[in-house]
CHARMM internal coordinates of N, CA and C (Angstrom, degrees):
IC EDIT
DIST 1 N 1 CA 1.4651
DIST 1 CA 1 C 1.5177
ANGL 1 N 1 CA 1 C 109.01
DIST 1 C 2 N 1.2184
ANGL 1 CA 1 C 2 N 123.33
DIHE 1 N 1 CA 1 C 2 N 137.65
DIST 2 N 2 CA 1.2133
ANGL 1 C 2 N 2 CA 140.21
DIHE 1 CA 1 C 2 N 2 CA -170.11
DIST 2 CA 2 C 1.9902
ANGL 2 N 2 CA 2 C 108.09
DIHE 1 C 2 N 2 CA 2 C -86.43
DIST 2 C 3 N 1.0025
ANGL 2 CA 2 C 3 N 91.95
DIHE 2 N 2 CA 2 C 3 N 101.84
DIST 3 N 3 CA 2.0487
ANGL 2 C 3 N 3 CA 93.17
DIHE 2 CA 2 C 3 N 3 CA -177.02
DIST 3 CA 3 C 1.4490
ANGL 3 N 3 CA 3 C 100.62
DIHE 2 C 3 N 3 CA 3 C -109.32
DIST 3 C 4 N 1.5140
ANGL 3 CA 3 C 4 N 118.75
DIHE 3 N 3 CA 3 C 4 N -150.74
DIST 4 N 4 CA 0.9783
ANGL 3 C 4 N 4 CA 133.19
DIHE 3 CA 3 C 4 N 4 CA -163.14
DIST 4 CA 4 C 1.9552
ANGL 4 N 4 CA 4 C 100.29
DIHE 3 C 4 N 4 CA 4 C -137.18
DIST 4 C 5 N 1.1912
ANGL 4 CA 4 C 5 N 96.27
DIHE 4 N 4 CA 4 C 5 N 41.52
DIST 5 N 5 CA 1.6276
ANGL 4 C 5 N 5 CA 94.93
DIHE 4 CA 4 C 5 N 5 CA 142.57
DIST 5 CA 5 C 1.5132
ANGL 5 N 5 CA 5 C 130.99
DIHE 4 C 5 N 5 CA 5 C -112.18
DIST 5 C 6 N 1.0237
ANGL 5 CA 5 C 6 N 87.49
DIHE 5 N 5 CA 5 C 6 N -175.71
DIST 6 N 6 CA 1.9880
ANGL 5 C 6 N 6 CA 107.04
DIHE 5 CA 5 C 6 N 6 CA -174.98
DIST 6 CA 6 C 1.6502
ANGL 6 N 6 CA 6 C 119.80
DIHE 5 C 6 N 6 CA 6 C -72.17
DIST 6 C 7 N 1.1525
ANGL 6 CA 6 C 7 N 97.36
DIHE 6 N 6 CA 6 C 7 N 4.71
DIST 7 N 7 CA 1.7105
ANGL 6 C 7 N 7 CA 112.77
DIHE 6 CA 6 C 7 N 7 CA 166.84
DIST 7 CA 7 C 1.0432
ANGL 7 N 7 CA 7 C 114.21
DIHE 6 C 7 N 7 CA 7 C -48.90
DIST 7 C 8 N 1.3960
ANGL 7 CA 7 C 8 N 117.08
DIHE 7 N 7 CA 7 C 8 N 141.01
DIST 8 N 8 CA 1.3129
ANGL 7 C 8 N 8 CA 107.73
DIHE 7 CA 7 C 8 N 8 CA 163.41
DIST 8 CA 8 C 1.6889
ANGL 8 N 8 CA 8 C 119.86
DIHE 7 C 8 N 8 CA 8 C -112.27
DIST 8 C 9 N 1.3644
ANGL 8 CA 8 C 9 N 105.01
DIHE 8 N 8 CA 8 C 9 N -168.25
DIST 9 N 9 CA 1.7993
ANGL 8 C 9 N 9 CA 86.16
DIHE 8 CA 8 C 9 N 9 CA -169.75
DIST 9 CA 9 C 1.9192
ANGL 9 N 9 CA 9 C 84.73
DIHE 8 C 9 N 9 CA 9 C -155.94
DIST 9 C 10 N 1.5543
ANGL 9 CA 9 C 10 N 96.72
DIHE 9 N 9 CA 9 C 10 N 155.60
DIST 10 N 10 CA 1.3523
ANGL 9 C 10 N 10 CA 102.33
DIHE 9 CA 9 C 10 N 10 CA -167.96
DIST 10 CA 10 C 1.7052
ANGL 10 N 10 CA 10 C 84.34
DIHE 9 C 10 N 10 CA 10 C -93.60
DIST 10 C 11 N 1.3233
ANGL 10 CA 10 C 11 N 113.58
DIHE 10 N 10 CA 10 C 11 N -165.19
DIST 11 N 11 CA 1.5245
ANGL 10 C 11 N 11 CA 113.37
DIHE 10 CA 10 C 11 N 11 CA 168.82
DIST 11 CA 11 C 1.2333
ANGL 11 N 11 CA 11 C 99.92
DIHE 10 C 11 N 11 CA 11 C -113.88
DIST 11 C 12 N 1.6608
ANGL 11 CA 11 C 12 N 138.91
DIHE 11 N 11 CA 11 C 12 N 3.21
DIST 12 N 12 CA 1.3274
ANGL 11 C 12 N 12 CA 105.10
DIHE 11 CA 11 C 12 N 12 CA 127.87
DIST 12 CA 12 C 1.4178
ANGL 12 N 12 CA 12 C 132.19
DIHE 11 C 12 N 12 CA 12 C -73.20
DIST 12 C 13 N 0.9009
ANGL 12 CA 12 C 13 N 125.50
DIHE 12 N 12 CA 12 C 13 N 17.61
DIST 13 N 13 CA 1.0982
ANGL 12 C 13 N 13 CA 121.11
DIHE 12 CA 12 C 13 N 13 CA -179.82
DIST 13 CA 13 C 1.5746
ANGL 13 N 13 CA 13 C 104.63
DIHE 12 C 13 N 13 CA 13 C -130.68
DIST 13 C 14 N 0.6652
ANGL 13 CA 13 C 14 N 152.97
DIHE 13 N 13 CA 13 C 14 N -35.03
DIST 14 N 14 CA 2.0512
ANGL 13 C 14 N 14 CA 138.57
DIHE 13 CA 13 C 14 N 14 CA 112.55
DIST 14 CA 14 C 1.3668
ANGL 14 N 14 CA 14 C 113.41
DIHE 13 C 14 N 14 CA 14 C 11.01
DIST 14 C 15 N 1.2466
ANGL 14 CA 14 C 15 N 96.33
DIHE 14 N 14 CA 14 C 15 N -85.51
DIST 15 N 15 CA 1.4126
ANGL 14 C 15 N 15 CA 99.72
DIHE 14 CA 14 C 15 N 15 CA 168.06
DIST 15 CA 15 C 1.5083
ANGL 15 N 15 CA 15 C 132.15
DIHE 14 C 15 N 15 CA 15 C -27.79
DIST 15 C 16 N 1.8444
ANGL 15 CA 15 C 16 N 108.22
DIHE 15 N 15 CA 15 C 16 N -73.21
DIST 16 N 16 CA 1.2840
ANGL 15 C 16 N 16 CA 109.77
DIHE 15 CA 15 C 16 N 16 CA 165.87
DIST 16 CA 16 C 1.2741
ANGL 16 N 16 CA 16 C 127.67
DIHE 15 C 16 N 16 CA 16 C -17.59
DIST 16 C 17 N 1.7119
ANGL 16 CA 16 C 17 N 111.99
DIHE 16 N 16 CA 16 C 17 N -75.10
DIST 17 N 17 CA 1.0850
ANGL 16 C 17 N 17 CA 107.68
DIHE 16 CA 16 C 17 N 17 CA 167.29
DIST 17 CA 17 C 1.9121
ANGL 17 N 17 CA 17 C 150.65
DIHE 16 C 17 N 17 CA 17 C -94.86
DIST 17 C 18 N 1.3491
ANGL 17 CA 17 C 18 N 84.17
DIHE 17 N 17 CA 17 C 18 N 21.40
DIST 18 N 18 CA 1.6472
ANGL 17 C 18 N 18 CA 113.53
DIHE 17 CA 17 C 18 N 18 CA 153.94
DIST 18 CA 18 C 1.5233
ANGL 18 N 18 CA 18 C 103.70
DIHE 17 C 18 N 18 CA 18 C -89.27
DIST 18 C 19 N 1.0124
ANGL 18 CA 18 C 19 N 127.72
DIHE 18 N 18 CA 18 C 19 N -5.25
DIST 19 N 19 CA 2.0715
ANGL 18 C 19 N 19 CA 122.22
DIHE 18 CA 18 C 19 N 19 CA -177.35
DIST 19 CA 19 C 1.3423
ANGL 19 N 19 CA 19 C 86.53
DIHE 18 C 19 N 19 CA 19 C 53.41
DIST 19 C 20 N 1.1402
ANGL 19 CA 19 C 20 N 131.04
DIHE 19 N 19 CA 19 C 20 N 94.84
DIST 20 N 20 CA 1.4809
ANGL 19 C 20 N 20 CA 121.22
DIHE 19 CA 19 C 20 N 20 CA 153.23
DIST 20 CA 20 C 1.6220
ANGL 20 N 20 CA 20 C 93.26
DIHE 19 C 20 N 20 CA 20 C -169.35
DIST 20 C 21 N 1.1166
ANGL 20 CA 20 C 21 N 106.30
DIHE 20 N 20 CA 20 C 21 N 165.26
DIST 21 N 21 CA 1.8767
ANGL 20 C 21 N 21 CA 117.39
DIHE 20 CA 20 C 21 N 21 CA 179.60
DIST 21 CA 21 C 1.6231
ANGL 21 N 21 CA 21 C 102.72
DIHE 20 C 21 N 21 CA 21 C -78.18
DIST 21 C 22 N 1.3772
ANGL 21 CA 21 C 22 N 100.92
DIHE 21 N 21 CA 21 C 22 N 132.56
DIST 22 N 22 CA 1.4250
ANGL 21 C 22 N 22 CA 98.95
DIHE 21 CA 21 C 22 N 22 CA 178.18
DIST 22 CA 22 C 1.5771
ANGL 22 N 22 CA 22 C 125.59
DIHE 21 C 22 N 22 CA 22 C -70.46
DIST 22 C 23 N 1.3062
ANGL 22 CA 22 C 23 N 127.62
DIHE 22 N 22 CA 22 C 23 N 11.02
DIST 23 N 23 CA 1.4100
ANGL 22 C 23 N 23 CA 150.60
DIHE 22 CA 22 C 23 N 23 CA 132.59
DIST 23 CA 23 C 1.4866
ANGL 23 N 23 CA 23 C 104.16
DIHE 22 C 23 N 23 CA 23 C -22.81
DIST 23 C 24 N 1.4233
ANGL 23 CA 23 C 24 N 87.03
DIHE 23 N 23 CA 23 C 24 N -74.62
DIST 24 N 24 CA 1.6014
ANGL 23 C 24 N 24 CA 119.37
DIHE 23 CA 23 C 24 N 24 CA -155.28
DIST 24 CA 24 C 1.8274
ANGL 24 N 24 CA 24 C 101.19
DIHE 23 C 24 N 24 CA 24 C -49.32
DIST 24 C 25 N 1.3683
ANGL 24 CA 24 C 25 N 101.01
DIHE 24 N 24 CA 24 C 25 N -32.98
DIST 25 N 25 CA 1.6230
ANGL 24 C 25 N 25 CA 116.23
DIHE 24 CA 24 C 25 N 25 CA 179.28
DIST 25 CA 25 C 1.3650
ANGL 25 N 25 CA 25 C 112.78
DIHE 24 C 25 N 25 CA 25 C -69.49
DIST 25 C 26 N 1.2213
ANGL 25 CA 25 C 26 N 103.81
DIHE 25 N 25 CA 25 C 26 N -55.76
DIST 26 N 26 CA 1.4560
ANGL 25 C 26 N 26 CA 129.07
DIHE 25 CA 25 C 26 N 26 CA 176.89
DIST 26 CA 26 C 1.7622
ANGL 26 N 26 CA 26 C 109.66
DIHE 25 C 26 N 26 CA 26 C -27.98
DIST 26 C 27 N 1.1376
ANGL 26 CA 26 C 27 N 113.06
DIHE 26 N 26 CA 26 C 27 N -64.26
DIST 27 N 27 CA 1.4674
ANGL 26 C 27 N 27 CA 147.54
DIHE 26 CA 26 C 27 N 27 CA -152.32
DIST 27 CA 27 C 1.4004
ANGL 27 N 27 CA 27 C 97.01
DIHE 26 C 27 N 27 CA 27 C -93.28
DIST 27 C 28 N 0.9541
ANGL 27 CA 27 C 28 N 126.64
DIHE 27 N 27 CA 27 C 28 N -40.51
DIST 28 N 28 CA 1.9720
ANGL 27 C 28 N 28 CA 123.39
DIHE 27 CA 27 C 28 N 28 CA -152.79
DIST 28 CA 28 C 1.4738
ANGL 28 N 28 CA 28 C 108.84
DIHE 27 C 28 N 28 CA 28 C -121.36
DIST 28 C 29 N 1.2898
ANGL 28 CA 28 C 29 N 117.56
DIHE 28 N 28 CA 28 C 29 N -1.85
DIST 29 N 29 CA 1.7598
ANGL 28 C 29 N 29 CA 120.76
DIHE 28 CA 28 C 29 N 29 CA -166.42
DIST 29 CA 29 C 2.1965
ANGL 29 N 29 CA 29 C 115.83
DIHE 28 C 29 N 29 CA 29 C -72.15
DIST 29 C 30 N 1.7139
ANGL 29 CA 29 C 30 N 71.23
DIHE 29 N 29 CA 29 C 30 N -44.49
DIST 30 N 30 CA 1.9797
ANGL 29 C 30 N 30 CA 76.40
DIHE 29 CA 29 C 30 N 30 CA 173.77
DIST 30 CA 30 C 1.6579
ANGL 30 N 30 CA 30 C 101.62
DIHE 29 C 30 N 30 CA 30 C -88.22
DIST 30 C 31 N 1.5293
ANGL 30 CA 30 C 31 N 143.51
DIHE 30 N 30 CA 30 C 31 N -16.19
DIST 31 N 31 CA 1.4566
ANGL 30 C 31 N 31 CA 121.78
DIHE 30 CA 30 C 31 N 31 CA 162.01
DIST 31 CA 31 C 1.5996
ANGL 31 N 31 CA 31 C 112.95
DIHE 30 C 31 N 31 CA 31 C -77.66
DIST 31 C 32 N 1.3305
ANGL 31 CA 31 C 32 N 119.06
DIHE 31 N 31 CA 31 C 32 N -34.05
DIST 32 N 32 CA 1.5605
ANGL 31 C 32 N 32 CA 113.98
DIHE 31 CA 31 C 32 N 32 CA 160.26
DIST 32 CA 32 C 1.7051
ANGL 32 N 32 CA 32 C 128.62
DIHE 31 C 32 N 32 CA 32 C -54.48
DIST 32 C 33 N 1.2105
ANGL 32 CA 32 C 33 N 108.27
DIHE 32 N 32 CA 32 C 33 N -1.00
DIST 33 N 33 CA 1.5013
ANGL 32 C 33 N 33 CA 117.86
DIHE 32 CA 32 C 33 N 33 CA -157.48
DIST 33 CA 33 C 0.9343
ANGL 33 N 33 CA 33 C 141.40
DIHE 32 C 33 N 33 CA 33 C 60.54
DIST 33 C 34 N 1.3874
ANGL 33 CA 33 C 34 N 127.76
DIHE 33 N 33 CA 33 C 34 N 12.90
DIST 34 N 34 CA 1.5837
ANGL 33 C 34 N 34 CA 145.83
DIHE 33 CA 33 C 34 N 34 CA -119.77
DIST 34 CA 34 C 1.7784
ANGL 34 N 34 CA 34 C 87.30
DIHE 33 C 34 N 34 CA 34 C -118.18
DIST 34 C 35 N 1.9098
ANGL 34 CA 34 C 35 N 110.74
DIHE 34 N 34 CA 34 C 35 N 97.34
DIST 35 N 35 CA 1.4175
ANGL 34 C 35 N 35 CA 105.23
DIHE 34 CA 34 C 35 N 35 CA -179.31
DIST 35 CA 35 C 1.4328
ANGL 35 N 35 CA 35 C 118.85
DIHE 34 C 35 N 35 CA 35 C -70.30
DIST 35 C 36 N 1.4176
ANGL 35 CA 35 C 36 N 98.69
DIHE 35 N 35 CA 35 C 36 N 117.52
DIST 36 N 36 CA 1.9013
ANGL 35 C 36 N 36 CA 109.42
DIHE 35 CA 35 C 36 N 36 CA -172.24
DIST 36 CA 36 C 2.0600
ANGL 36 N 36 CA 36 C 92.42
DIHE 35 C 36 N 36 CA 36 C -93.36
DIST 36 C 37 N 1.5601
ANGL 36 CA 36 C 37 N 102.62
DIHE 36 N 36 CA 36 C 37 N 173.71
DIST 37 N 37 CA 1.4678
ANGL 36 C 37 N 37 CA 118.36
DIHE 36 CA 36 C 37 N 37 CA 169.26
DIST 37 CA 37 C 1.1819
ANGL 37 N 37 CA 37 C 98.85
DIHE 36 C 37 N 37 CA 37 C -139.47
DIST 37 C 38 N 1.5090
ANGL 37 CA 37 C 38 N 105.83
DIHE 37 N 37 CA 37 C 38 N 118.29
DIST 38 N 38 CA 1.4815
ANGL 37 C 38 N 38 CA 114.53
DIHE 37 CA 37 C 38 N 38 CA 164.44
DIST 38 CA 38 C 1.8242
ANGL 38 N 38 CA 38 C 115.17
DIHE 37 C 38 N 38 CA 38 C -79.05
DIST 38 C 39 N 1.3487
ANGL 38 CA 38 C 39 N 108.18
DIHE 38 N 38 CA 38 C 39 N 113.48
DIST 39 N 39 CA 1.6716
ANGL 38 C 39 N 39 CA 122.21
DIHE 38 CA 38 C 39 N 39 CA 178.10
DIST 39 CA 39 C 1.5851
ANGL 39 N 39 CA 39 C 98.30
DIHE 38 C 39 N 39 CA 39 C -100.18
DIST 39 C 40 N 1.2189
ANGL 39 CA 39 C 40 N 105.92
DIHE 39 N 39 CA 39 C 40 N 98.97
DIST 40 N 40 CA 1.3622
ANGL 39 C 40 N 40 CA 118.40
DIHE 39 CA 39 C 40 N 40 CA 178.50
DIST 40 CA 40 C 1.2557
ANGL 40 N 40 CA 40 C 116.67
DIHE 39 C 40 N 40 CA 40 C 66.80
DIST 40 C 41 N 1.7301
ANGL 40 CA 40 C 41 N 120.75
DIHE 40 N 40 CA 40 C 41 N -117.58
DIST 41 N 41 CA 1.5820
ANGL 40 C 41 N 41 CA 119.22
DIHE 40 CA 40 C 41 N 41 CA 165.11
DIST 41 CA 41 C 1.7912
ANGL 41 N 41 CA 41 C 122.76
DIHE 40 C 41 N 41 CA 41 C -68.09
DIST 41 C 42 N 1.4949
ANGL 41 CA 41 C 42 N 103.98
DIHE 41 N 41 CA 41 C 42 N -23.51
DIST 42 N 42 CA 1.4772
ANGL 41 C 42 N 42 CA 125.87
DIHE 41 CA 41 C 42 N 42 CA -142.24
DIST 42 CA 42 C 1.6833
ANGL 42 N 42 CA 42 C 99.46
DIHE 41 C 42 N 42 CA 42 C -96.45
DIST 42 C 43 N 1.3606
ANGL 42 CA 42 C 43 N 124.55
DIHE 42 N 42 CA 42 C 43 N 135.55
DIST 43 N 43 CA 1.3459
ANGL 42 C 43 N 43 CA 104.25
DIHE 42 CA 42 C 43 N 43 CA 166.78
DIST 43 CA 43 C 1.5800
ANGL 43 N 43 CA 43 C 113.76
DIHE 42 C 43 N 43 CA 43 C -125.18
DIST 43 C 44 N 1.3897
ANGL 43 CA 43 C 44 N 124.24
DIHE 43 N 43 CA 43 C 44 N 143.00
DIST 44 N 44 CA 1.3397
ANGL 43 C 44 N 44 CA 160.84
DIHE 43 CA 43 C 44 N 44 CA -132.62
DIST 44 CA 44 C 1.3318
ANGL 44 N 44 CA 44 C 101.66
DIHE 43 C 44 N 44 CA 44 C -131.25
DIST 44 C 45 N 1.5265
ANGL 44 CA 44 C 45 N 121.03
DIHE 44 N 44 CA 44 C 45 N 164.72
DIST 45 N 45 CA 1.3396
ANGL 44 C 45 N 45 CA 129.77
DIHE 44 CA 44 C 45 N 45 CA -141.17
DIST 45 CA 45 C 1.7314
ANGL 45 N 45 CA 45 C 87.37
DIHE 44 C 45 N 45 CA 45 C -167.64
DIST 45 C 46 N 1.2342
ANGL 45 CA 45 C 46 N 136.50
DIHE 45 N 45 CA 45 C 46 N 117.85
DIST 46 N 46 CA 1.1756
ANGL 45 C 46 N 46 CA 141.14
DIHE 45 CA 45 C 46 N 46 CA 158.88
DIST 46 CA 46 C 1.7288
ANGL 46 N 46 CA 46 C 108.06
DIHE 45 C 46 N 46 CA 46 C -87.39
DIST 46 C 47 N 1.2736
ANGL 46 CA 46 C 47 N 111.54
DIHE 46 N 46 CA 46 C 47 N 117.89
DIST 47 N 47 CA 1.3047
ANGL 46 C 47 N 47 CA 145.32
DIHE 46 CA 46 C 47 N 47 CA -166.77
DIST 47 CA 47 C 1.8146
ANGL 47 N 47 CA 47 C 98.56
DIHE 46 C 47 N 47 CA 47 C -58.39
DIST 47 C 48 N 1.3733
ANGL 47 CA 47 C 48 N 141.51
DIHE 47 N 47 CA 47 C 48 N -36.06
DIST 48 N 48 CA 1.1839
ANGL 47 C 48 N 48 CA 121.82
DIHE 47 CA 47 C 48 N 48 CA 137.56
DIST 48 CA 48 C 1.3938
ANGL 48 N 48 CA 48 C 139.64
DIHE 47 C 48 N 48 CA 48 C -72.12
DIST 48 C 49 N 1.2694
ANGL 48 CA 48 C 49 N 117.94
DIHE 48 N 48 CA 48 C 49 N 1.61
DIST 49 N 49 CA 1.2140
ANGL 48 C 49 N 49 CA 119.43
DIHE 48 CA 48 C 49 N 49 CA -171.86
DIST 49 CA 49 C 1.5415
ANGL 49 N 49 CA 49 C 94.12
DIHE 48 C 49 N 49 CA 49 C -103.28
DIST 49 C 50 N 1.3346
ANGL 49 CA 49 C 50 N 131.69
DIHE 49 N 49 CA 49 C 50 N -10.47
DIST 50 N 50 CA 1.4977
ANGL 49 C 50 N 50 CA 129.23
DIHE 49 CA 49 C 50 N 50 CA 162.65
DIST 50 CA 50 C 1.5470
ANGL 50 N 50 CA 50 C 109.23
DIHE 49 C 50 N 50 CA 50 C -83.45
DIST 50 C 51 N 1.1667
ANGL 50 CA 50 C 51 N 127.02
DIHE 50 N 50 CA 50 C 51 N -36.60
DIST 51 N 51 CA 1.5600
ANGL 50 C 51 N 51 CA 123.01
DIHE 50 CA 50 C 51 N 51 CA 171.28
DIST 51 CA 51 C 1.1138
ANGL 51 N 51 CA 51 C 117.87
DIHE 50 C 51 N 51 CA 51 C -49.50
DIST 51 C 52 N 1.6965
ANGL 51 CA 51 C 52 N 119.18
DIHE 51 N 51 CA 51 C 52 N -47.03
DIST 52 N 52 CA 1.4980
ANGL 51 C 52 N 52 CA 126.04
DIHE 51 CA 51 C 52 N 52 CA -167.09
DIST 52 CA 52 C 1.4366
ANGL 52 N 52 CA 52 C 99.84
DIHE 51 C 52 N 52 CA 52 C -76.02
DIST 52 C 53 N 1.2191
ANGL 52 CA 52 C 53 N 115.80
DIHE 52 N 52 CA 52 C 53 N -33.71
DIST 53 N 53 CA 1.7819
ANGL 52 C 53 N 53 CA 107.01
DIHE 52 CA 52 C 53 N 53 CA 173.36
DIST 53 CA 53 C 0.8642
ANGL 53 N 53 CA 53 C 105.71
DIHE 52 C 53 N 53 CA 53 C -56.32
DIST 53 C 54 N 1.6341
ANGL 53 CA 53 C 54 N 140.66
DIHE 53 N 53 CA 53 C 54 N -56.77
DIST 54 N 54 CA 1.4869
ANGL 53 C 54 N 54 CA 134.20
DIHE 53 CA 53 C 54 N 54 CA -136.72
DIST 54 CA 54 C 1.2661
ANGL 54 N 54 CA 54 C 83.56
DIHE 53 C 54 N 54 CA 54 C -98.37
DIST 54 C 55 N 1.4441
ANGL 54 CA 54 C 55 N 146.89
DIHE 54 N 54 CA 54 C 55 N -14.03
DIST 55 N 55 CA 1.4308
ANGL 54 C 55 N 55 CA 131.60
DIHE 54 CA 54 C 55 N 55 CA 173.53
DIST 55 CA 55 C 1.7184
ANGL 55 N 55 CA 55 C 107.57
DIHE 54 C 55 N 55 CA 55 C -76.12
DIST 55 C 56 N 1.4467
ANGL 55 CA 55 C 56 N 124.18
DIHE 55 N 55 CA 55 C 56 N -30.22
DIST 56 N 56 CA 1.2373
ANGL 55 C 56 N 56 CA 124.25
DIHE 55 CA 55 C 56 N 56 CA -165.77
DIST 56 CA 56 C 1.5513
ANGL 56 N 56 CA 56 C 109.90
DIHE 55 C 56 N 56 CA 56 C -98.55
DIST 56 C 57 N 1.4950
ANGL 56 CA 56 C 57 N 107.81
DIHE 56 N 56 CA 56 C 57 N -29.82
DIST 57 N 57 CA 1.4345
ANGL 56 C 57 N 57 CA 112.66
DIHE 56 CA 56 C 57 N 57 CA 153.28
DIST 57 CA 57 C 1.4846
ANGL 57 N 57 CA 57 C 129.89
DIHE 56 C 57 N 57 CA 57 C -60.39
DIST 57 C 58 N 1.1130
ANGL 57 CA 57 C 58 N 109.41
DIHE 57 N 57 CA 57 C 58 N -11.54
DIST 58 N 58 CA 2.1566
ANGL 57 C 58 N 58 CA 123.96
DIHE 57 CA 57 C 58 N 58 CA -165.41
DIST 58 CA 58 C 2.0088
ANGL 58 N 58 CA 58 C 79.46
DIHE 57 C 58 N 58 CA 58 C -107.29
DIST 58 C 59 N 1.3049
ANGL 58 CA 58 C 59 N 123.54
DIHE 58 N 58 CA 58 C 59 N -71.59
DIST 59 N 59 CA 1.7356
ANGL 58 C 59 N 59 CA 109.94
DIHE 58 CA 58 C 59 N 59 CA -174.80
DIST 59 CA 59 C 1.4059
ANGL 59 N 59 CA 59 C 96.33
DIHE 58 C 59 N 59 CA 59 C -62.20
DIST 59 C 60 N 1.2952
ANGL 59 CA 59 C 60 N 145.38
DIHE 59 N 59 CA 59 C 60 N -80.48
DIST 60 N 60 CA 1.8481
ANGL 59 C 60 N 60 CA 114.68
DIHE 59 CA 59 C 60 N 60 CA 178.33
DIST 60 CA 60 C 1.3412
ANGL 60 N 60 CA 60 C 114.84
DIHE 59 C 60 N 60 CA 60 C 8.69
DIST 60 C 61 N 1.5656
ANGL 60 CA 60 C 61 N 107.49
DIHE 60 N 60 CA 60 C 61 N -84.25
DIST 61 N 61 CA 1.5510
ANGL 60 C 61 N 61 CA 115.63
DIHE 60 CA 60 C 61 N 61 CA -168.99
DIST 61 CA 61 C 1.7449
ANGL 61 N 61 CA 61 C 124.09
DIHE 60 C 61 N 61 CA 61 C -80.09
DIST 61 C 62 N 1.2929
ANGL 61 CA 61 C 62 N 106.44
DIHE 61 N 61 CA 61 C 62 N -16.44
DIST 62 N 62 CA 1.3384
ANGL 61 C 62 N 62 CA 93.53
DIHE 61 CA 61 C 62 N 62 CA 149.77
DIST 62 CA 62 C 1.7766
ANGL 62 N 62 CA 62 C 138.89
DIHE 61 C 62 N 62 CA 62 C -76.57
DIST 62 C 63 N 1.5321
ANGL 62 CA 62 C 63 N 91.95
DIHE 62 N 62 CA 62 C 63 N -11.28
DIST 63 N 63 CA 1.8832
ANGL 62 C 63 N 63 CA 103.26
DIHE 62 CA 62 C 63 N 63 CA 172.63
DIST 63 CA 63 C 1.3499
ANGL 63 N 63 CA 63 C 83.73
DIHE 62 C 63 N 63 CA 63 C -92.29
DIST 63 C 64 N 1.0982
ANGL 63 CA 63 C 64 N 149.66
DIHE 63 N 63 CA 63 C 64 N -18.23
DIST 64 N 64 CA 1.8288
ANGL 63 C 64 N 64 CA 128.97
DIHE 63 CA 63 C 64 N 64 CA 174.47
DIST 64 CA 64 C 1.4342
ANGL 64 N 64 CA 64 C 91.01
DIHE 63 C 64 N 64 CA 64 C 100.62
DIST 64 C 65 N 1.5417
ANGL 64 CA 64 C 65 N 145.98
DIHE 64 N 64 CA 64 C 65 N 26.48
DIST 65 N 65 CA 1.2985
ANGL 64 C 65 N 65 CA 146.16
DIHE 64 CA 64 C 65 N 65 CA 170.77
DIST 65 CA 65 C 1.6057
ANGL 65 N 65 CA 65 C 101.57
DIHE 64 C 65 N 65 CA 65 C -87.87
DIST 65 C 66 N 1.1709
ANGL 65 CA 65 C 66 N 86.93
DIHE 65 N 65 CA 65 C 66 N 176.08
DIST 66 N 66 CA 1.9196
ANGL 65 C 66 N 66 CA 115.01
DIHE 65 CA 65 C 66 N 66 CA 175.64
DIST 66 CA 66 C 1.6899
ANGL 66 N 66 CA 66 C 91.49
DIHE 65 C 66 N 66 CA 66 C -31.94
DIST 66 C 67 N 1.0768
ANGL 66 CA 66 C 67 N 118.86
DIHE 66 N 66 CA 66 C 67 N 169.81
DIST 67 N 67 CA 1.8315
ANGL 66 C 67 N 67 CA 133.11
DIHE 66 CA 66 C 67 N 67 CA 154.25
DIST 67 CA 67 C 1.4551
ANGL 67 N 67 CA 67 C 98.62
DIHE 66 C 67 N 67 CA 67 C -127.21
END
COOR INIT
IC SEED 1 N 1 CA 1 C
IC BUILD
């Protein structure tokens, strides 16, 4: 489950639990807005900073805006 700690998350593992191919992460994370941290070559996903998306992405689409 996705909370609001300091975890970090690979984008396979984003993915995972986004159901989507970690490709799909790969490719779409900076047009989704989705703030990543690049750790060296590799880029990372802080485990609240994916909640607050999917919270601001879920009111988006319940006002009928962008997703």
């Amino acid at each position: 489950m996705i909370g609001g700690s300091n975890r970090m998350l690979s984008p396979v593992e984003l993915a995972e639990f986004l159901s989507v191919q970690p490709r799909t992460v790969q490719q779409h994370w900076r047009t989704w807005g989705l703030p990543g941290i690049k750790v060296g070559k590799y880029i990372r996903f802080r485990e609240r900073d994916v909640a607050l998306w999917l919270e601001r992405r879920e009111a988006a689409t319940a006002r009928g805006g962008e997703s």
